[in-house]
Backbone as CSV, one residue per row, in Angstrom:
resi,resn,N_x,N_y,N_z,CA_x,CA_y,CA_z,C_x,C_y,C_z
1,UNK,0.777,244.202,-122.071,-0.565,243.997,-121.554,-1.427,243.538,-122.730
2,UNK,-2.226,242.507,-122.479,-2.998,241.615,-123.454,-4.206,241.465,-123.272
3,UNK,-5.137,241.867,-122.367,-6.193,241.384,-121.796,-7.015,242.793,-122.115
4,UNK,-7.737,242.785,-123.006,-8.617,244.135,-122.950,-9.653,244.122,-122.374
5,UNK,-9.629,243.179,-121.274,-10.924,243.319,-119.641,-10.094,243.900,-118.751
6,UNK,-8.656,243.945,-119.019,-7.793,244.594,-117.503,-8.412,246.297,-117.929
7,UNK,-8.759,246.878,-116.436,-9.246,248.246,-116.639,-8.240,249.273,-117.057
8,UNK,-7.191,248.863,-117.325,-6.037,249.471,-117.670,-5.183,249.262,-119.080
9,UNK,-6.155,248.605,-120.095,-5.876,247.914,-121.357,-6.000,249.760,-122.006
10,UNK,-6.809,249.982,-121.911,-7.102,251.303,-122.942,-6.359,251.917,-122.263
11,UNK,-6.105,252.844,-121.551,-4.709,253.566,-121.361,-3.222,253.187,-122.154
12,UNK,-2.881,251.946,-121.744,-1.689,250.862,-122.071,-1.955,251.238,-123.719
13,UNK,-3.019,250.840,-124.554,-3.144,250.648,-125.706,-2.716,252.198,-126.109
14,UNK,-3.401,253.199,-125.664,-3.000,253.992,-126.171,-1.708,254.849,-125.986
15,UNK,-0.839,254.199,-125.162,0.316,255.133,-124.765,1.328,253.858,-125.622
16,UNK,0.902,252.514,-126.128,1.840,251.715,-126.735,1.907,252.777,-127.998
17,UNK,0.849,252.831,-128.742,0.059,252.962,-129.565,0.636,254.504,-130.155
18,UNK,1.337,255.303,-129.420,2.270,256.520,-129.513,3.158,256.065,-129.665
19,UNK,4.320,255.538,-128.813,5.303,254.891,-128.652,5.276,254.395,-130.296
20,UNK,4.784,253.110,-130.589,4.813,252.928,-132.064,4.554,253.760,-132.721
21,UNK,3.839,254.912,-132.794,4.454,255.552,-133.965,5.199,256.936,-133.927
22,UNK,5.821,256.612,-132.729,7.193,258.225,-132.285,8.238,256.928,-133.340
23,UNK,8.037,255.676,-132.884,9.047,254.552,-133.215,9.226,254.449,-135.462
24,UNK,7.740,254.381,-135.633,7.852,254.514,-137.012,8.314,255.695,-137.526
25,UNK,8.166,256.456,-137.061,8.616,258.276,-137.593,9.740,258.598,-137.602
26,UNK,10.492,257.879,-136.337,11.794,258.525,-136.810,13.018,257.257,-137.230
27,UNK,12.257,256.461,-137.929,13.087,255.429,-139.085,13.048,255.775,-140.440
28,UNK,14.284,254.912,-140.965,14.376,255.799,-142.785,12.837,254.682,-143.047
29,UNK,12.475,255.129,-144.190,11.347,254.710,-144.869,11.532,252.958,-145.004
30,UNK,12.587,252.658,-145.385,12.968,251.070,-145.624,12.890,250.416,-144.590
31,UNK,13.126,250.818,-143.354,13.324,249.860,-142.077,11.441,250.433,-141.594
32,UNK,11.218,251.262,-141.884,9.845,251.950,-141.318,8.847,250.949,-141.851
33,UNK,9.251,250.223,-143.175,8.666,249.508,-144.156,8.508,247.778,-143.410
34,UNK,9.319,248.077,-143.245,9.771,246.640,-143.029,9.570,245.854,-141.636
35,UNK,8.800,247.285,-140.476,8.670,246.843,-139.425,7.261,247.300,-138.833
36,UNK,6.866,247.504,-140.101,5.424,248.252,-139.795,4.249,247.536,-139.816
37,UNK,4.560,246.034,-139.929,3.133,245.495,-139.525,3.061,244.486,-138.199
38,UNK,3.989,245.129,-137.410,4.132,245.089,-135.819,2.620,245.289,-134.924
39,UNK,2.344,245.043,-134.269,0.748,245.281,-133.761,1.320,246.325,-132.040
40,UNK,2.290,246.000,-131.573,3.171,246.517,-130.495,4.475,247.204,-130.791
41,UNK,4.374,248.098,-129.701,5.557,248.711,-129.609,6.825,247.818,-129.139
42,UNK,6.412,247.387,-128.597,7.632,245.850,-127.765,8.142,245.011,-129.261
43,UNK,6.638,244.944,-130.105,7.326,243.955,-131.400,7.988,244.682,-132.317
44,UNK,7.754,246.219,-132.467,8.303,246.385,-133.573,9.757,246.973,-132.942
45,UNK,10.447,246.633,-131.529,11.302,247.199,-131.236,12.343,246.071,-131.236
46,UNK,11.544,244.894,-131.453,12.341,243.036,-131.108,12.868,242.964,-132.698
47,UNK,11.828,243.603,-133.634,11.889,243.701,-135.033,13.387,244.353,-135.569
48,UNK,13.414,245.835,-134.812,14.666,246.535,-135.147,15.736,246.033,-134.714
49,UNK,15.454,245.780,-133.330,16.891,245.095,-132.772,17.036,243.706,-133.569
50,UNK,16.380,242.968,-134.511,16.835,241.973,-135.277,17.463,241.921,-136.295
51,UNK,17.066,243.272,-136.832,17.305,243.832,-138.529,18.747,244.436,-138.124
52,UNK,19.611,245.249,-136.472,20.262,245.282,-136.476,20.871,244.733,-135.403
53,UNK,20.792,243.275,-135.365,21.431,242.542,-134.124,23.201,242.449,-134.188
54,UNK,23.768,242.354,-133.699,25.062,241.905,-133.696,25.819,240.665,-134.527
55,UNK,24.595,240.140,-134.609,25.239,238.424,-135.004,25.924,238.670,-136.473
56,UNK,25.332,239.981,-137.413,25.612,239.940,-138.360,24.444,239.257,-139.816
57,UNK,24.142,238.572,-139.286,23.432,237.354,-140.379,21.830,238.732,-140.805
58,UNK,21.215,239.221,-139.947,20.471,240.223,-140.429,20.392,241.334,-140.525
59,UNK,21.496,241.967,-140.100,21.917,243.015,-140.674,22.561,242.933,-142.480
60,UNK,23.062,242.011,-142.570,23.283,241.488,-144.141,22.704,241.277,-144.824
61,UNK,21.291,240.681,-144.453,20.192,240.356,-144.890,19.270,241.970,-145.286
62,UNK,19.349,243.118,-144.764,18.575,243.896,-144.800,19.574,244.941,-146.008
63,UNK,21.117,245.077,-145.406,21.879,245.700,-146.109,22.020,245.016,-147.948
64,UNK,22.199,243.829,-147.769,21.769,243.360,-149.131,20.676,243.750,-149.868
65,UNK,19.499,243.732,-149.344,17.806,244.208,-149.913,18.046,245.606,-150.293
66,UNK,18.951,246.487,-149.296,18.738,247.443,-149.816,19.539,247.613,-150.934
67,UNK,21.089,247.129,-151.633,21.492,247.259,-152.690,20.644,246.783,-153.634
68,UNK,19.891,245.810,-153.140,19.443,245.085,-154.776,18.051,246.319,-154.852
69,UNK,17.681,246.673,-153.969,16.381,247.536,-154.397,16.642,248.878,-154.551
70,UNK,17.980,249.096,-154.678,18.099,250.340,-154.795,17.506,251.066,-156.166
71,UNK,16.986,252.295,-156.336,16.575,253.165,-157.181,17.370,254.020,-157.458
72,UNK,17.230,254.468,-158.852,17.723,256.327,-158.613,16.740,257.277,-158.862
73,UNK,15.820,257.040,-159.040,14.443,257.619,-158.400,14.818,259.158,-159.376
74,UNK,15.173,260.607,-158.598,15.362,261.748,-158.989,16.395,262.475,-159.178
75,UNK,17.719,261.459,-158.303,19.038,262.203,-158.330,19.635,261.918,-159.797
76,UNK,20.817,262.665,-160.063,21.585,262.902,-161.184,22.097,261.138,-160.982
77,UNK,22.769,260.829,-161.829,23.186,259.759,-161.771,24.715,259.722,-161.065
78,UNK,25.942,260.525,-160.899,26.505,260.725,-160.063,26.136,260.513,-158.460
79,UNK,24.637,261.063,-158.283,24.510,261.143,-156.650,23.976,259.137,-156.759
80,UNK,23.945,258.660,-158.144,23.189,257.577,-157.448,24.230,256.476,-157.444
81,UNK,25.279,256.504,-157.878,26.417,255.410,-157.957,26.817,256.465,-156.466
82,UNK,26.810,257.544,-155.991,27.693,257.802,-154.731,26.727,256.914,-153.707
83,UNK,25.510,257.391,-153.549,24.756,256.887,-152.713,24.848,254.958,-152.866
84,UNK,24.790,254.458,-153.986,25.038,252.866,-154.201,26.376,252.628,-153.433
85,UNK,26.898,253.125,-153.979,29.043,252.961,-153.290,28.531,253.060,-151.796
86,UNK,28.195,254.008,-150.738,28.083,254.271,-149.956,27.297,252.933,-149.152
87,UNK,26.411,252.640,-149.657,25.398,250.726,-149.155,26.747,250.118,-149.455
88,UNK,27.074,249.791,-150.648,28.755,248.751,-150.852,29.580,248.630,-149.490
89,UNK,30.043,249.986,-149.170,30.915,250.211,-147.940,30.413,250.012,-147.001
90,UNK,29.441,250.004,-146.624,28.650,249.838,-145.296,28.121,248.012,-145.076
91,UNK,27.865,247.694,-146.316,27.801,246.214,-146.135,29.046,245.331,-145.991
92,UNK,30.152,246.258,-146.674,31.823,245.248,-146.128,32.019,245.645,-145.206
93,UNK,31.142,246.339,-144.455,31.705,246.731,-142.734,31.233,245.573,-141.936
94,UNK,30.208,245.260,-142.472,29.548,244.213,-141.422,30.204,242.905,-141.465
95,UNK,30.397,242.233,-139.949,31.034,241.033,-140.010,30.800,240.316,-141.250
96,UNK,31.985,239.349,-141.500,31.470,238.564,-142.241,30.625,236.887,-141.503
97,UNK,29.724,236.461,-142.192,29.004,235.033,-141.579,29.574,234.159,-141.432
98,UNK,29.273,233.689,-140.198,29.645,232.335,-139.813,29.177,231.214,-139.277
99,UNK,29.239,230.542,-140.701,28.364,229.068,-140.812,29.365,227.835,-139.989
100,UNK,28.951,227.084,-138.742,28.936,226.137,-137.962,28.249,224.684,-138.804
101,UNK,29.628,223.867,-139.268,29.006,223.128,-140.236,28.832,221.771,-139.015
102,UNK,29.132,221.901,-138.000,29.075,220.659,-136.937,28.350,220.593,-136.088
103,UNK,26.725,221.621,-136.468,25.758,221.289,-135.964,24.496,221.048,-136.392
């Protein structure tokens, strides 16, 4: 709903307006980051399902960002090569890409 003359915009707004943020709250901080300047609940849900679509191509895209931005912030350095290894394995899970050079 788009029209804030429909008598039913402020209700709508405010029950989206939950919805987005039951939606931001219970994401890790990185994807919470990354989908948080959504104005709708509908967009920031087109957002997630992109970051983890099937095709592969952005889910790689997000799993990559997070190795290269990884921190070790407070853990021992043990927990931070486990936690790094752990992104490694999870990004060779994901298909690998496939570039269509005949179109």
């Amino acid at each position: 709903m788009s029209d804030p003359k429909d008598s039913k915009y402020a209700a709508w707004r405010q029950s989206d307006h939950m919805v987005n943020t039951w939606m931001l709250n219970s994401l890790e901080p990185e994807i919470a980051a990354s989908v948080g300047f959504t104005s709708t609940a509908k967009e920031m849900w087109d957002a997630i399902k992109e970051i983890f679509s099937n095709d592969g191509t952005n889910s790689r895209s997000f799993s990559l960002f997070q190795l290269v931005d990884h921190k070790q912030g407070e853990r021992s350095l043990p927990e931070f090569f486990a936690a790094y290894r752990g992104l490694i394995n999870e990004f060779h899970k994901l298909p690998p890409l496939s570039i269509d050079l005949e179109t």
